[in-house]
ROTOR-355752 format. One record per residue (C-alpha): residue in one letter; z negated, x, y negated. Coordinates in nm, 2 decimals, padded with zeros to 4 digits. Example, Ala and Ser with C-alpha at 12.3 -4.5 7.8 and 13.67 -1.06 7.14 Angstrom:
BEGIN
+------+--------+--------+--------+
| keke |     zz |     xx |     yy |
+------+--------+--------+--------+
|    a | -00.78 |  01.23 |  00.45 |
|    s | -00.71 |  01.37 |  00.11 |
+------+--------+--------+--------+
This chain:
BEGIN
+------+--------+--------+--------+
| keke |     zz |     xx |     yy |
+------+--------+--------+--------+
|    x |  00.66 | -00.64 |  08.17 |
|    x |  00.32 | -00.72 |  08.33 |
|    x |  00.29 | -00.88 |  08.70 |
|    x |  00.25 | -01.22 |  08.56 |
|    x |  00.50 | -01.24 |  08.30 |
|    x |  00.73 | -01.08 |  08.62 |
|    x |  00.64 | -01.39 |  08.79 |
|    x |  00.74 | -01.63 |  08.55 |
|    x |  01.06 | -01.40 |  08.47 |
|    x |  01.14 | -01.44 |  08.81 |
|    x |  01.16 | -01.83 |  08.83 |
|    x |  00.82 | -01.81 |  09.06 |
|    x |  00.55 | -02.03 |  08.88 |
|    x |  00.61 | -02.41 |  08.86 |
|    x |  00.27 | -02.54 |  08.78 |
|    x | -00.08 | -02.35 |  08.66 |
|    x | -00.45 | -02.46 |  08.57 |
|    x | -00.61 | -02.23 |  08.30 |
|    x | -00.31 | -02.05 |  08.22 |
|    x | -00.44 | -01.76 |  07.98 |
|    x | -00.72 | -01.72 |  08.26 |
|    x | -00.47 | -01.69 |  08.52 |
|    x | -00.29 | -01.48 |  08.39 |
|    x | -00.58 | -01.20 |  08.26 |
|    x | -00.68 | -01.21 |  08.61 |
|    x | -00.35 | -01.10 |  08.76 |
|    x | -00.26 | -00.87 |  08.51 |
|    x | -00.56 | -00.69 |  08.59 |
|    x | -00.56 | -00.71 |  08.90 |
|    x | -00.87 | -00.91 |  08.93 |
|    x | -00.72 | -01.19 |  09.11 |
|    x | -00.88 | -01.21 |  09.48 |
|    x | -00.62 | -01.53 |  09.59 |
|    x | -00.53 | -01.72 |  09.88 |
|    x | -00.22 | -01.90 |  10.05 |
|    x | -00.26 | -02.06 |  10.37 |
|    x | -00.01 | -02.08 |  10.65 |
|    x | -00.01 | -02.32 |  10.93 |
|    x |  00.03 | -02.18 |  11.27 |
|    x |  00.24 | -02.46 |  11.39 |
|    x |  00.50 | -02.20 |  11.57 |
|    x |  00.45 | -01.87 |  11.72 |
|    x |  00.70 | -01.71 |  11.39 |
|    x |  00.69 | -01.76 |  11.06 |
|    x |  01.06 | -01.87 |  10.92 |
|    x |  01.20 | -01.81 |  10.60 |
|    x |  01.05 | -02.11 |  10.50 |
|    x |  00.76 | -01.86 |  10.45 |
|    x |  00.95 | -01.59 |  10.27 |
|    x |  00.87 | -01.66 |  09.92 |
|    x |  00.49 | -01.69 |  09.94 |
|    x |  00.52 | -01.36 |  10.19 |
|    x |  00.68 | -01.19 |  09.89 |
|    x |  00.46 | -01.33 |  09.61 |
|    x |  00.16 | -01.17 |  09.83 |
|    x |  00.34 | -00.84 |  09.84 |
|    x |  00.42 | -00.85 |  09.47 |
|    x |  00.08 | -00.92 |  09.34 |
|    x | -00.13 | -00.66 |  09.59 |
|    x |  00.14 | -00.42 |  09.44 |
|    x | -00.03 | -00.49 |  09.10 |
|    x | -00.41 | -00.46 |  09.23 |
|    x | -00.49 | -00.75 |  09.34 |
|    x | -00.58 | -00.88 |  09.65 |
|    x | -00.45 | -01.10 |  09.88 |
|    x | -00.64 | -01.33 |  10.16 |
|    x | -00.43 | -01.45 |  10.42 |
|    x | -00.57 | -01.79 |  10.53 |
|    x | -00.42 | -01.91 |  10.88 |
|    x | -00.48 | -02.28 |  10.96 |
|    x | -00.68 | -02.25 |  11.31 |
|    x | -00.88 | -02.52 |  11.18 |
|    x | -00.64 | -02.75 |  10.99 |
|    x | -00.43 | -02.72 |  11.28 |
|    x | -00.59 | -02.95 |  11.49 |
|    x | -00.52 | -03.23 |  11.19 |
|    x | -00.17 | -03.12 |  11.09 |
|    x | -00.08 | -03.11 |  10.67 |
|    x |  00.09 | -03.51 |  10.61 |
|    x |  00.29 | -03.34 |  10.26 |
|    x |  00.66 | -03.37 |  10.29 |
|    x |  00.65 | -03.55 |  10.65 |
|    x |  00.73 | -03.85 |  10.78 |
|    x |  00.60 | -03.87 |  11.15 |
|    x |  00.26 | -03.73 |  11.29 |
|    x |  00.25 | -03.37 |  11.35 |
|    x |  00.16 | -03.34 |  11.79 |
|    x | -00.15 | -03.19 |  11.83 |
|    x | -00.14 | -02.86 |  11.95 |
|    x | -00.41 | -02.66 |  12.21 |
|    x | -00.67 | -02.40 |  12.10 |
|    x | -00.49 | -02.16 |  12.30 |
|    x | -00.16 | -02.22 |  12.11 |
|    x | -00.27 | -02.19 |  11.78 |
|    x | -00.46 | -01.90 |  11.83 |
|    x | -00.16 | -01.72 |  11.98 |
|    x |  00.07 | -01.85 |  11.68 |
|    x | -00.19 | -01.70 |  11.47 |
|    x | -00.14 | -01.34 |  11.60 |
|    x |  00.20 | -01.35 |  11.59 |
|    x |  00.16 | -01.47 |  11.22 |
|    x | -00.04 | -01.17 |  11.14 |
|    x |  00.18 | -00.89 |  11.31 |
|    x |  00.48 | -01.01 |  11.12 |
|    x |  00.27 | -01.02 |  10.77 |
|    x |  00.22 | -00.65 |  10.85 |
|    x |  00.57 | -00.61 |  10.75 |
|    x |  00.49 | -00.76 |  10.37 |
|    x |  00.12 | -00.71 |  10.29 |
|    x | -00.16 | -00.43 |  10.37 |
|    x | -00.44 | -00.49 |  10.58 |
|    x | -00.80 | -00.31 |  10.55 |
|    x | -01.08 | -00.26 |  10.38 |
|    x | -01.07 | -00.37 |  10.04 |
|    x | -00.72 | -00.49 |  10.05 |
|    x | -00.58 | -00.81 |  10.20 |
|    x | -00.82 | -00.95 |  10.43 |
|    x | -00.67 | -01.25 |  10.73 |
|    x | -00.91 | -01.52 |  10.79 |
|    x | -00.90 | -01.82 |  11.01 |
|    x | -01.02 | -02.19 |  10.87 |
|    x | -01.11 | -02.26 |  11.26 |
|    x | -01.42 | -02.03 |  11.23 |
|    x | -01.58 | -02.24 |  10.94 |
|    x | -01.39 | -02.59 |  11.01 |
|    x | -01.49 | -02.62 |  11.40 |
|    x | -01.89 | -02.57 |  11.30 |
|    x | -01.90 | -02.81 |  11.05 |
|    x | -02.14 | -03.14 |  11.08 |
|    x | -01.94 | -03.46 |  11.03 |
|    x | -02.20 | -03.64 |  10.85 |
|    x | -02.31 | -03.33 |  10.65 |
|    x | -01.95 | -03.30 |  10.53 |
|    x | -01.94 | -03.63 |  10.44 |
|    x | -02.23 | -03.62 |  10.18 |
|    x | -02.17 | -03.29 |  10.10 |
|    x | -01.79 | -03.30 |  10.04 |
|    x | -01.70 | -03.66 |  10.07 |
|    x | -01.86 | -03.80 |  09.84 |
|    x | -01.68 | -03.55 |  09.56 |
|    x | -01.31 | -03.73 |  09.63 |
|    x | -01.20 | -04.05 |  09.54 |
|    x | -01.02 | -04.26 |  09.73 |
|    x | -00.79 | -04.40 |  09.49 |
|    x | -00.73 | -04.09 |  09.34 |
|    x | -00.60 | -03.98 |  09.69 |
|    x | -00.39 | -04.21 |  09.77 |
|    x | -00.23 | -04.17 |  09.46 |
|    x | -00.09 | -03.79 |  09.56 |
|    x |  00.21 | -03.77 |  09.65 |
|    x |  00.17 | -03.62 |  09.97 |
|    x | -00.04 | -03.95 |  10.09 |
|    x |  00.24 | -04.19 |  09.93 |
|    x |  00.52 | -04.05 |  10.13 |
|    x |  00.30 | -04.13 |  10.44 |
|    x |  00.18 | -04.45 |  10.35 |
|    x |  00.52 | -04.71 |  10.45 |
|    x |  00.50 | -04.56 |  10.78 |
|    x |  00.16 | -04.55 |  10.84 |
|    x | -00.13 | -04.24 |  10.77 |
|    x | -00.34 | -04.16 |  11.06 |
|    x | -00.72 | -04.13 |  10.91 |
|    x | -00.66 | -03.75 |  11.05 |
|    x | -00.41 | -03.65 |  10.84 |
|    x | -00.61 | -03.85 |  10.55 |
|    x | -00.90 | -03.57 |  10.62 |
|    x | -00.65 | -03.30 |  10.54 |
|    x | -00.68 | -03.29 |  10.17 |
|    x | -01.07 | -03.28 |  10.19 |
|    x | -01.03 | -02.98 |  10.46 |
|    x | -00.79 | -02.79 |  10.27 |
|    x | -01.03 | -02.81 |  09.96 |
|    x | -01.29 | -02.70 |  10.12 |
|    x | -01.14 | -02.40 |  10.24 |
|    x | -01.14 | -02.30 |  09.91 |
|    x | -01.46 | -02.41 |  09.80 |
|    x | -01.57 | -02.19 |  10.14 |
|    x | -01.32 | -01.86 |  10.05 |
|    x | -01.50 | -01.90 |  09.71 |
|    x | -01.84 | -01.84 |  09.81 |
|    x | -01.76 | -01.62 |  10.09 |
|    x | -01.50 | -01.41 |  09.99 |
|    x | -01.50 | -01.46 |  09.63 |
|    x | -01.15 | -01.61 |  09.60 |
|    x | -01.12 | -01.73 |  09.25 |
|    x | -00.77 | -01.82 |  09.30 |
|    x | -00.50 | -01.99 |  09.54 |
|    x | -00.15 | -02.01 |  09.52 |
|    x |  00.10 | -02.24 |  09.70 |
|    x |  00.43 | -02.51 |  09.72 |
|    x |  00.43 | -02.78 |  09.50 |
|    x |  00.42 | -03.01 |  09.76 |
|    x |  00.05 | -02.81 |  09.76 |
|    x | -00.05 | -02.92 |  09.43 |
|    x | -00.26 | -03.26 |  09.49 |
|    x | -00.44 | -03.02 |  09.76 |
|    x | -00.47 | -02.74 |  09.58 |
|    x | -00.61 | -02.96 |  09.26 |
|    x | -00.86 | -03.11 |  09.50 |
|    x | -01.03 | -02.76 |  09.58 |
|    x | -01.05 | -02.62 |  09.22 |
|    x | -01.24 | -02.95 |  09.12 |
|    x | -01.47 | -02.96 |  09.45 |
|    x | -01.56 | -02.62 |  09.37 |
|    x | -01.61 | -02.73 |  08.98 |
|    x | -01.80 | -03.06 |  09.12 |
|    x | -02.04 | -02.84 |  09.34 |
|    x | -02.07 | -02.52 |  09.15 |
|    x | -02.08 | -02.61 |  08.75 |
|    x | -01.76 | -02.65 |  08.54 |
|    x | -01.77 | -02.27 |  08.51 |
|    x | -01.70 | -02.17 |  08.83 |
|    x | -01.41 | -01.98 |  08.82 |
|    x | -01.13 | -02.11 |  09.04 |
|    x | -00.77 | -02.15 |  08.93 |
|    x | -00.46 | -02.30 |  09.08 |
|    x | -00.05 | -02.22 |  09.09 |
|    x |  00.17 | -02.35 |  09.24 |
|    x |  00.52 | -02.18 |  09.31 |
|    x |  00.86 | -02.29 |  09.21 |
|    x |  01.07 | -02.43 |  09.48 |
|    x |  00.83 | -02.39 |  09.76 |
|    x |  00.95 | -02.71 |  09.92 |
|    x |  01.30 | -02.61 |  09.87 |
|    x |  01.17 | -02.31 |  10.05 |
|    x |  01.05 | -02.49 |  10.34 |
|    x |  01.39 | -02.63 |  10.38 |
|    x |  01.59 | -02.28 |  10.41 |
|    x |  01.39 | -02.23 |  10.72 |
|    x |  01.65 | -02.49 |  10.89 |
|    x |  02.07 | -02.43 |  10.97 |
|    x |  02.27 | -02.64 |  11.15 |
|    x |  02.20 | -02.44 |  11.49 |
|    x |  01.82 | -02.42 |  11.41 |
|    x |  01.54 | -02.28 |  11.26 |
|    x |  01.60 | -01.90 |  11.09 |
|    x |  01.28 | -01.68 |  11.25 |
|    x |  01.16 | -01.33 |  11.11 |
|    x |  01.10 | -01.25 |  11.48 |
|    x |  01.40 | -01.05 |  11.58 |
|    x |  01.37 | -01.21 |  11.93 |
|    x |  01.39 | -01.57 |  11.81 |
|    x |  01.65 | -01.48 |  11.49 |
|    x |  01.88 | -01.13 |  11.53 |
|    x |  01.88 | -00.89 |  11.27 |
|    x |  02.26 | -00.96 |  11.24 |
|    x |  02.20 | -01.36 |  11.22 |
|    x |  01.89 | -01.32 |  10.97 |
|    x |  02.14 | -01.10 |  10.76 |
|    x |  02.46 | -01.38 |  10.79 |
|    x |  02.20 | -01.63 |  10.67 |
|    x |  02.14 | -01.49 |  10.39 |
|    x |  02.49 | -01.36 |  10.31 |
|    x |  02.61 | -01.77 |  10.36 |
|    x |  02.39 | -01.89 |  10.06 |
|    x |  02.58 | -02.09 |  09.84 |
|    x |  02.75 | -02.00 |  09.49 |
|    x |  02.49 | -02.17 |  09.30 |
|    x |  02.17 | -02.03 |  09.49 |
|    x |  02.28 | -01.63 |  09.49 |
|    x |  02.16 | -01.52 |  09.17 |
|    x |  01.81 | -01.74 |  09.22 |
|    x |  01.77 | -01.60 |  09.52 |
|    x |  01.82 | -01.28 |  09.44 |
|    x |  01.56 | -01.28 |  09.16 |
|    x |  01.30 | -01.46 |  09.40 |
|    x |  01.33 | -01.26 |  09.67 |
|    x |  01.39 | -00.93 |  09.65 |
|    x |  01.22 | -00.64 |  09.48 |
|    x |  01.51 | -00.55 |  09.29 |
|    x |  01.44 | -00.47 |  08.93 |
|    x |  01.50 | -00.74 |  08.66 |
|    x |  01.70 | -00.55 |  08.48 |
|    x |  01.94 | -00.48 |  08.73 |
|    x |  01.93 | -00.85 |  08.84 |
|    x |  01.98 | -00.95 |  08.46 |
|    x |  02.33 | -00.74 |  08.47 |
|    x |  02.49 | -00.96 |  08.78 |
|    x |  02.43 | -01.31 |  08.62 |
|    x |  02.74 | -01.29 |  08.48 |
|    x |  02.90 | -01.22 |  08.79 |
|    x |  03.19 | -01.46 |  08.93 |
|    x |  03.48 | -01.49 |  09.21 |
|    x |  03.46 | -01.21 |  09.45 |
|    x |  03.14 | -01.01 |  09.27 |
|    x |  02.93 | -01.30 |  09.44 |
|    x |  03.05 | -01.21 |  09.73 |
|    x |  02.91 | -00.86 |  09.65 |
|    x |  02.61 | -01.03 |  09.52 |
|    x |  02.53 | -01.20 |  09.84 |
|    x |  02.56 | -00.86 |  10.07 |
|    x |  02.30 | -00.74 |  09.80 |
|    x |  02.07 | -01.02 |  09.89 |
|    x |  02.13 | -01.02 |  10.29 |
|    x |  02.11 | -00.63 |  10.29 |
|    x |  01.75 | -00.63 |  10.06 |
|    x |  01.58 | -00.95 |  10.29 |
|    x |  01.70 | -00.79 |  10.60 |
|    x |  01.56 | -00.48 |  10.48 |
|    x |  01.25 | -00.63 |  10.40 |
|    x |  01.18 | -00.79 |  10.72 |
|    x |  01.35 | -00.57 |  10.99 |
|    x |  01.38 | -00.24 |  10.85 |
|    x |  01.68 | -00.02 |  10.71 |
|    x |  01.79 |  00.09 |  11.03 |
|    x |  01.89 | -00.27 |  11.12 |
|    x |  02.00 | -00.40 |  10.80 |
|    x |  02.24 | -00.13 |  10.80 |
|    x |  02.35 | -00.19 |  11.12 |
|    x |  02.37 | -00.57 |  10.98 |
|    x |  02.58 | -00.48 |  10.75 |
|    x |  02.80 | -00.24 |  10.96 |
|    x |  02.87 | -00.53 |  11.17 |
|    x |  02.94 | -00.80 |  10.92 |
|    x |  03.21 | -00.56 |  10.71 |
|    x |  03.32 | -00.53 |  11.09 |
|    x |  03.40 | -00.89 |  11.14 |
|    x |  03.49 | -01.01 |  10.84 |
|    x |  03.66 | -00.69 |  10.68 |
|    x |  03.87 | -00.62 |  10.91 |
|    x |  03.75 | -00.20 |  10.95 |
|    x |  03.83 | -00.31 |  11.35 |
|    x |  03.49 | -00.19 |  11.49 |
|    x |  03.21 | -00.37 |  11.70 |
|    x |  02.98 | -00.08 |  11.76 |
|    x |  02.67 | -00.31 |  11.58 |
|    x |  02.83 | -00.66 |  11.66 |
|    x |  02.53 | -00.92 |  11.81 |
|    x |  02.59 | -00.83 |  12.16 |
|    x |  02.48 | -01.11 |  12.48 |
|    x |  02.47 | -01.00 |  12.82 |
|    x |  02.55 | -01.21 |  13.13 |
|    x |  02.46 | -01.16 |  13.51 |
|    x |  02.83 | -01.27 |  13.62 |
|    x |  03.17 | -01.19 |  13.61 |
|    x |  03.23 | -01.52 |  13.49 |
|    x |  03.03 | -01.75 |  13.25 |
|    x |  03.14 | -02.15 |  13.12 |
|    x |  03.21 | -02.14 |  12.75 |
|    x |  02.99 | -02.43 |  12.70 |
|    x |  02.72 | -02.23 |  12.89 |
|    x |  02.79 | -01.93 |  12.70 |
|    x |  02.80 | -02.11 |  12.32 |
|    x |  02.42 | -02.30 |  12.44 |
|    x |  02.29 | -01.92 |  12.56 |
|    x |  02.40 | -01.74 |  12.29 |
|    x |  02.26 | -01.99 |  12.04 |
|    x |  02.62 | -02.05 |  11.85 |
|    x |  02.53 | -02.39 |  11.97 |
|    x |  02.23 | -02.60 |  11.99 |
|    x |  02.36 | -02.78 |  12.33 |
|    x |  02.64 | -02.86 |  12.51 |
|    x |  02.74 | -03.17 |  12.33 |
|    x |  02.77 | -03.01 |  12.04 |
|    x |  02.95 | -02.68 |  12.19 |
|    x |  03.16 | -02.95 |  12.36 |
|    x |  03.23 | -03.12 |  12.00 |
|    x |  03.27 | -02.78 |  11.79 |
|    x |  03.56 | -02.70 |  12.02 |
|    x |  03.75 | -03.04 |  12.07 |
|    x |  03.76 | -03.00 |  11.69 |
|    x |  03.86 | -02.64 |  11.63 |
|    x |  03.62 | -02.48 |  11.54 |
|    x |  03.57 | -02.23 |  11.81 |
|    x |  03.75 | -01.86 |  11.90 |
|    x |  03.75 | -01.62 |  12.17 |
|    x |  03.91 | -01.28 |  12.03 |
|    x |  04.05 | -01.48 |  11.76 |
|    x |  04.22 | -01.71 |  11.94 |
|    x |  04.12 | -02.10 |  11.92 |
|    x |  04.00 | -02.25 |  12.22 |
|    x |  04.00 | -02.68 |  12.30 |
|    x |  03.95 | -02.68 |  12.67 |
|    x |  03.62 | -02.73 |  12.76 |
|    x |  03.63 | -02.62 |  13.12 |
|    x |  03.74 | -02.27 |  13.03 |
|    x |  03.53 | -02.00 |  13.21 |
|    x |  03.52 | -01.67 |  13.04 |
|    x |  03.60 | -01.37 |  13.22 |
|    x |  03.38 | -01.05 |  13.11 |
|    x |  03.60 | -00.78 |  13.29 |
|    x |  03.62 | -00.65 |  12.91 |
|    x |  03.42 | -00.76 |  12.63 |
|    x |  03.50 | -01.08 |  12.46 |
|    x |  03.45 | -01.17 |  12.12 |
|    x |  03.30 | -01.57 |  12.05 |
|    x |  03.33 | -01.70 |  11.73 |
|    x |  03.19 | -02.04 |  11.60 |
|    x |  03.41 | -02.11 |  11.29 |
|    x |  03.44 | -01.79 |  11.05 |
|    x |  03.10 | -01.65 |  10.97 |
|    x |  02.87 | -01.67 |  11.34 |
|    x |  03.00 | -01.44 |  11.56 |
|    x |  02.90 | -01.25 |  11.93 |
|    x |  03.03 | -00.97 |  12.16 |
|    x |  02.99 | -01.13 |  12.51 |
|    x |  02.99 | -00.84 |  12.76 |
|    x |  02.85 | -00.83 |  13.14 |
|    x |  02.54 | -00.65 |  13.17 |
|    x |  02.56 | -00.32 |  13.39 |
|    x |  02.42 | -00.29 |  13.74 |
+------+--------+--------+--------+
């Protein structure tokens, strides 16, 4: 099976331009594409993962990836799928989301010459002229047209700052720009991309002849995408210092019934036909399924060494084998620490109202007893095991001197 047909096997491609094109390209290995990535945090989430994957997956077949970080876009903030006004953010922040961005991609994608290349929309964006952009590029995009995209209409009841109305015609003509430049004949992203991504492949069309040679795709479920990057205690970050190892891995392994096997083909780099073999799986085999998946993301984005220990742990807590060796482990200054305090600084909580309300109601053990009084102060003479509910777990233990 070639890369594209992969692709579509894999549930991965929602929407295309030029489909027969498209496809010759990647199955080539002829396609020099781009996604973009907003630098709005100093970690990608995994939110991110499936485009991070789709760039993995097609430099595998040949082709070759450009990484565009939004430097530039940045200052305007992306109006698709929101309903409030992204806060403007300082040069000195984005840039130092935008190296963290890059030394996470590591992880997926190679760097170099000749392979995938990281550019930054600030370094064309910043220089442009205002009224040379607006002859130049303006005067390609209609107004009605763009208020007829979806990611304007969401905006529009609440009001749509003439900022955020500029990011279609900045995202457009980064491609337009990664065309000429780079010769990037192809960008991929969500489908909450797709009026965006429609309006660079025409501008390019518009300014270049109807030959040019740009294509669009858009991936399946992107926007569903976006949304795993949030849990009830927060976001779920590839950095290791914002998101364990062991918690990345219990995300994962908490996926529902009906998103296992989708996930599964999605994400990982397991072969189809060994995927193909567990959709009949049921009861207690997705239960096996899920460990697959947690072990193979984990893997992906932490290393072996720590998805096994990820694992070690979680058959540890919820099998019963009795050990803690590779439990999530917190370390506290004191003898003594306030559960409260202790559920808030080991993130099983967001705050202490909620701590507070998780154990009025039950839902909250120290070495697998239940706890309701709020008050209690934990003694660390020996470690303690904190719970919140079945599946978030932590070994609270005081640090040595």
């Amino acid at each position: 099976m070639q890369i594209y047909e992969e692709l579509k096997a894999r549930g991965l491609i929602a929407q295309v331009t030029d489909e027969e094109e498209i496809r010759e390209l990647i199955n080539n290995g002829k396609a020099t594409f781009y996604i973009g990535f907003d630098p709005t945090a100093d970690s990608l989430h995994v939110g991110h993962f499936m485009a991070l994957c789709l760039m993995k997956r097609l430099q595998m077949a040949g082709n070759r990836p450009v990484v565009l970080i939004g430097g530039g876009t940045g200052y305007i903030g992306d109006p698709s799928g929101r309903t409030d006004m992204r806060s403007m953010m300082t040069a000195e922040t984005i840039q130092h989301n935008c190296d963290c961005f890059k030394k996470q991609m590591e992880r997926f994608i190679e760097f170099g010459d000749d392979k995938a290349i990281m550019v930054n929309n600030a370094d064309w964006l910043l220089n442009l002229n205002y009224i040379e952009l607006l002859r130049e590029v303006g005067a390609c995009f209609s107004v009605n047209n763009m208020l007829r995209a979806e990611c304007y209409k969401q905006r529009m009841e609440k009001g749509l700052s003439f900022l955020e109305f500029n990011y279609m015609i900045m995202q457009s003509y980064d491609f337009y720009y990664l065309y000429q430049h780079y010769g990037c004949n192809m960008q991929f992203g969500g489908d909450d991309q797709w009026s965006n991504m429609l309006g660079g492949t025409e501008l390019i069309r518009k300014k270049l002849g109807k030959d040019a040679y740009a294509m669009t795709i858009t991936l399946l479920l992107n926007s569903e995408g976006k949304k795993m990057g949030k849990t009830q205690s927060g976001a779920v970050w590839l950095d290791p210092n914002k998101t364990s190892p062991y918690d990345f891995f219990q995300y994962w392994r908490n996926v529902g019934d009906a998103d296992v096997m989708k996930c599964i083909r999605m994400l990982t780099f397991l072969p189809l036909e060994e995927i193909d073999k567990m959709d009949s799986w049921e009861g207690s085999e997705l239960n096996k399924a899920k460990e697959i998946l947690a072990y193979e993301l984990t893997k992906l984005v932490h290393g072996e060494e720590e998805a096994d220990k990820a694992l070690a742990a979680a058959r540890a807590v919820f099998g019963g084998s009795g050990s803690n060796e590779n439990m999530p482990t917190f370390e506290f200054e004191t003898d003594f620490v306030g559960l409260l305090d202790a559920m808030v600084a080991t993130k099983l909580a967001p705050s202490k109202g909620e701590a507070r309300r998780l154990i009025q109601q039950g839902g909250v053990t120290l070495n697998d007893e239940k706890v309701t009084d709020v008050s209690l102060d934990v003694d660390l003479y020996s470690e303690v095991i904190l719970k919140r509910g079945k599946k978030q777990v932590v070994k609270l233990i005081k640090k040595k001197s």
